[in-house]
N, C-alpha and C positions, 0 to 999 in steps of 0.2 A: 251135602254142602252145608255149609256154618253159615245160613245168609244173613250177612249184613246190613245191606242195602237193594233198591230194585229203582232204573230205572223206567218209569213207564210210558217215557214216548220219548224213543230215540228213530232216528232215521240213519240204521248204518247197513239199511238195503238202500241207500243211495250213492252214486256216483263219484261223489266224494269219497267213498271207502274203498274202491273198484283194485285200488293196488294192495291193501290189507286191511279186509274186512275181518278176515277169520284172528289177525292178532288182535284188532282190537275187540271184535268180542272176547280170546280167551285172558285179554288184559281185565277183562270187567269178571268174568269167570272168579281167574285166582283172584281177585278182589274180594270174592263171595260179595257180587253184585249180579243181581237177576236183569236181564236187559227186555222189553216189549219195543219191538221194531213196529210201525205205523205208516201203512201206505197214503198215498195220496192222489192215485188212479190208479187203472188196473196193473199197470207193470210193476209199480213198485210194489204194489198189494199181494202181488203173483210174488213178487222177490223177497217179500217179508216173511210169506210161508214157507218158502223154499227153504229158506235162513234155518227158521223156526226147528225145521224136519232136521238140521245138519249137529244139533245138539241135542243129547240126550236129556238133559235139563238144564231150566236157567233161562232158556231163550224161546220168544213166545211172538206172537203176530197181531197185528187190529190193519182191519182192512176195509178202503172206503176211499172216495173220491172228493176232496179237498174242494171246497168251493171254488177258490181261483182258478181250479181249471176246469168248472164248465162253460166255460166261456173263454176266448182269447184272452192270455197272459201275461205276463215278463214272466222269460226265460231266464230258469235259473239253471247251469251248469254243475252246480253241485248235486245238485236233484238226479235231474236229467241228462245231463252230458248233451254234447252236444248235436248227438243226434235227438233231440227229443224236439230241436225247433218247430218239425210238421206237426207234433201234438199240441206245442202251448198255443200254436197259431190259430187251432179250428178248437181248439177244444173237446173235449167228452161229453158225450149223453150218458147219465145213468143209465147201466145196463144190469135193471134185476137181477136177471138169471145166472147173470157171471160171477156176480158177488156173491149172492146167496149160495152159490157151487163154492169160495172160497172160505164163507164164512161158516159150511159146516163143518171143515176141519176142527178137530181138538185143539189143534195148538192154535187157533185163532181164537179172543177173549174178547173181542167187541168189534164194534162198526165205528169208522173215520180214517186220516179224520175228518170229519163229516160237520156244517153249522153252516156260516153268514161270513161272509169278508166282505165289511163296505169300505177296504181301503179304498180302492179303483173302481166304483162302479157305476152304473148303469139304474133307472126301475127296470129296463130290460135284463141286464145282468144279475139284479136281486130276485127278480123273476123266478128265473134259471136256476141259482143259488137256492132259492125256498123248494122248489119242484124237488132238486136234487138230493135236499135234507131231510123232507119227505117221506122221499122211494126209501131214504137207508135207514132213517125212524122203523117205517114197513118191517124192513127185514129185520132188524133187531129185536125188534118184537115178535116175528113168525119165527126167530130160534130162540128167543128167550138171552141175548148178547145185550152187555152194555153197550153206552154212546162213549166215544170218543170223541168230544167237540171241541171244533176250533172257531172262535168268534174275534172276532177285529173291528173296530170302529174306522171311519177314518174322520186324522184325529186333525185336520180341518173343521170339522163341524163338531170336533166333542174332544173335551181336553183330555187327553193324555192319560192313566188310571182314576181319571174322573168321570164316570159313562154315565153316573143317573143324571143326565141331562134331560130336561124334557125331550120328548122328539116333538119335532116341529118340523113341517112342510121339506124343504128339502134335508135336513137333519135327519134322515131313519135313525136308532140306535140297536146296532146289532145284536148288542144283549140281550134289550127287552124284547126283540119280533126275535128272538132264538127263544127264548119262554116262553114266551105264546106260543110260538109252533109247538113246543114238547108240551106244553100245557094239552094242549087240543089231539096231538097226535102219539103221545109215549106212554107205552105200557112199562118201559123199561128205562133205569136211570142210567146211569155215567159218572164222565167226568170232566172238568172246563178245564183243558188243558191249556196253560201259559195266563194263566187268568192274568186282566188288568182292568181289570173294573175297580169299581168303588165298592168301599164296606156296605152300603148298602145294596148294591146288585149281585154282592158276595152273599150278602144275608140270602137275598129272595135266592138264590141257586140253592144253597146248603140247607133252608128250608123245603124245598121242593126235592130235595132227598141228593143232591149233585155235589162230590168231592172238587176240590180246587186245586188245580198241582203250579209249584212253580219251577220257575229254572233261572239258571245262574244270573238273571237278572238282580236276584235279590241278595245278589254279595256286591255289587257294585250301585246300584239307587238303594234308597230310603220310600219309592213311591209305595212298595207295598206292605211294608210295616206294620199298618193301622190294619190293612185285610189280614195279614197273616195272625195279628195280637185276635183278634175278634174274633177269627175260626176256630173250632174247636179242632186239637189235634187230631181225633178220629174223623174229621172230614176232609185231612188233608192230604198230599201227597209230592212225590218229589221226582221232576223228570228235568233232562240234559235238553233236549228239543236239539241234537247233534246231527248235525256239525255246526248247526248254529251256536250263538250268545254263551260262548265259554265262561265258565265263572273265574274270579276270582283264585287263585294266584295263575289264569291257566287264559287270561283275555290274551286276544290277538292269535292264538294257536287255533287250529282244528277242531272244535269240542268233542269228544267221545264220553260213553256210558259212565266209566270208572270213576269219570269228576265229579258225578251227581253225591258223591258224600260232602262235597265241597258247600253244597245245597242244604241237604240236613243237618249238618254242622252251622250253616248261618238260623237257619228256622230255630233249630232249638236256643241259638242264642236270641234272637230275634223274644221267644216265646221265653223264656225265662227257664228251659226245661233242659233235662238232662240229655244230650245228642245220642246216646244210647239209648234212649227211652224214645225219644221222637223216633228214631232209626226202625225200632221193630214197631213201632205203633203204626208206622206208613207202611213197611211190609205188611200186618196186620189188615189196614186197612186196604191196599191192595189185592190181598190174596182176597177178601170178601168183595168187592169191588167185581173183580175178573174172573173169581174162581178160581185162582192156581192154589 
């Protein structure tokens, strides 16, 4: 394959795909676009390897349990369908042994995705949330996997892709207590995947050895401009976060893998750089990233 492009955190082991999964991967295929599907508890973790095994190349796995669901959650039906309501209701415990059984597969390239969501929470729930980022730090590091992390502020107490906020008393900020924990506990780096931080919580990630991926948010706002100008392109990268936040000309539909060129096409205008040259620099740095 002639690759072009690589998706690296799509969700098309989710529910949303259930009536054609296999075209839209093989629509990202003859794209000559690489896809990494990313669980967010064990079934779809289980369904992103499954995937992974059903191509001969091109299609790859990151497997791990999402912060919002260790703990009671809103039910999302693209995810889950609508049988999943007894799971967002009670929530997951980290279960070492099951993940580390999935993450010794080859075609699995890291742990998540795994970090901090203080949209909706709790100190009980941030609790949960640290325990569980932890255990999956743990494993990444006892097979030598990158992180696949997901961090969210909530953006009541912290504006919007502006996080270097101070933290202050009820203010947690999800970014900085997610670097502290990989500070104290990672032997092994990653990637901030959907980043919306500020150029400077961009810096302290990329300094501490962490690529930053975006998705199609950044063909329709201007908030991440200033992060994207400021990173160097070898620490970036480019994911669809599908079926979510469709980019540009493709808002309002379904998102799928294929439209992540829609993404490196704005970064390299964004970055002043050639979309061809950004194109392989992110393959580049993915394939070092995950190892494919």
């Amino acid at each position: 394959m002639d690759l072009k492009y690589i998706d690296i955190h799509s969700h098309v082991n989710f529910k949303a795909f259930d009536e054609d999964r296999d075209a839209v991967i093989r629509r990202a295929l003859d794209a000559d676009t690489w896809v990494i599907n990313v669980g967010t508890q064990i079934d779809t973790s289980r369904k992103a390897v499954e995937m992974a095994h059903e191509y001969e190349e091109g299609v790859y796995a990151i497997i791990g349990l999402h912060p919002i669901h260790t703990g009671a959650s809103y039910h999302d039906e693209k995810e889950l369908g609508e049988g999943g309501v007894e799971f967002t209701s009670r929530g997951e415990i980290f279960d070492k042994e099951k993940y580390l059984e999935l993450l010794r597969d080859p075609k699995v390239v890291a742990v998540g995705e795994c970090g901090l969501d203080y949209y909706r929470c709790t100190p009980e729930t941030i609790q949960k949330q640290k325990e569980a980022f932890i255990g999956q730090i743990e494993i990444a590091n006892e097979v030598g996997k990158p992180l696949m992390l997901h961090i969210r502020n909530n953006p009541n107490s912290v504006h919007p892709g502006l996080v270097a906020t101070p933290q202050e008393g009820n203010n947690p900020d999800a970014y900085m207590d997610a670097l502290e924990i990989l500070k104290q506990y990672a032997k092994v780096k990653g990637d901030v995947h959907f980043f919306a931080g500020s150029p400077d919580v961009a810096r302290d990630f990329v300094e501490f050895g962490f690529t930053l991926s975006f998705t199609g948010v950044v063909t329709f706002t201007h908030d991440y401009d200033e992060v994207i100008r400021q990173t160097p392109i070898e620490m970036i990268m480019t994911e669809t976060d599908s079926p979510y936040v469709s980019p540009k000309p493709y808002r309002g539909r379904r998102n799928e893998p294929v439209y992540v060129q829609e993404i490196t096409k704005k970064i390299a205008e964004i970055k002043g750089l050639d979309p061809e040259v950004v194109a392989q620099t992110v393959i580049s740095n993915a394939k070092r990233v995950f190892k494919i």
